[in-house]
VEXLUM-274821 format. One record per residue: x, y, z of N, C-alpha, C in turn. Coordinates in steps of 0.1 Angstrom, whole numbers, plus 5000, padded with zeros to 4 digits. Each point is the difference from the previous one (the first is absolute). Layout:
! VEXLUM-274821
XYZXYZXYZ...
END
This chain:
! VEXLUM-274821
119148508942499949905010499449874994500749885003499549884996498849955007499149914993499049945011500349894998499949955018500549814996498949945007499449874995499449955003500349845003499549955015500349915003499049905005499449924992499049894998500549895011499349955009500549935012498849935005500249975010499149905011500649965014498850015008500450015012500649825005501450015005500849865006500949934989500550134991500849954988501350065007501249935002500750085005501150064986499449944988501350144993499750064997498350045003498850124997501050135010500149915015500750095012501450054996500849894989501450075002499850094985499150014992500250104990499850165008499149955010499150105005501450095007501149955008500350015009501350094993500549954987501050044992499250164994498650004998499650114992500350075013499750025010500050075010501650025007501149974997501149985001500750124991499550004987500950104988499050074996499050085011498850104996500650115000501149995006500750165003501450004987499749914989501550014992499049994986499149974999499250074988498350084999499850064990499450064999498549904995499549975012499049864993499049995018498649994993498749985011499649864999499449935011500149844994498449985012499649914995499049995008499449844995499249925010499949835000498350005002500249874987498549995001499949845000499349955006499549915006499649884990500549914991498849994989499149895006499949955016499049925001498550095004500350104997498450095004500050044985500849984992499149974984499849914990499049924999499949874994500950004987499950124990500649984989501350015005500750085004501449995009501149905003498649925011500049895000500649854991498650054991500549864990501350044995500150124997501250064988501949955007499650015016501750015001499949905013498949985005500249845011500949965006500849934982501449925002501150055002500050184993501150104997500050135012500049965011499750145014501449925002501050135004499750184995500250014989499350064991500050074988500050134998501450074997500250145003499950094987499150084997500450114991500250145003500550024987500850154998499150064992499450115000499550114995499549924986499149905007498749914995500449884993501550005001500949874991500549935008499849855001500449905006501449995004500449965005501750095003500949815007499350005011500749885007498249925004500149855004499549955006501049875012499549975010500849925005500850085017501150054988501449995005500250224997500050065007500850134996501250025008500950054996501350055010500450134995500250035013500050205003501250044981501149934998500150074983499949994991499049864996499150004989499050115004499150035009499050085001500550174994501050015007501150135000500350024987500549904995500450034984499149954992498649965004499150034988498750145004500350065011499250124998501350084993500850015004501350054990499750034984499949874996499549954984498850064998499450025012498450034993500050174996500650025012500250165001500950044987500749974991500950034992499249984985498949914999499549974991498750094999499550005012498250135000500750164997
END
């Protein structure tokens, strides 16, 4: 199972549409995702500010920005073929 992580902040709306797409194709791969906040962590914070959403894959930076349901799809794909 993949773990994804999704670095965000609350009133970003493409924080909402990554969010919204992970939750969309939860049932078409094998992957747990969960969102962390980075304004409740200063280092966090300074690190991605400019860069929410910042999404990774099983601890590697994968998309920031912008994700769409088959780049996500075809890179847990990739990841799963390579681990």
């Amino acid at each position: 199972m993949h773990d994804v992580v999704v670095y965000s902040r609350k009133g970003c709306h493409l924080c909402e549409s990554v969010k919204e797409t992970l939750k969309q194709v939860q049932s078409e791969a094998d992957y747990q995702w969960r969102e962390v906040d980075i304004d409740g962590d200063p280092e966090l914070q300074r690190k991605y500010t400019e860069e929410v959403p910042v999404i990774f894959i099983d601890g590697r930076k994968a998309f920031k920005y912008h994700m769409e349901r088959r780049q996500f799809l075809r890179v847990l794909a990739g990841r799963a073929e390579t681990d």
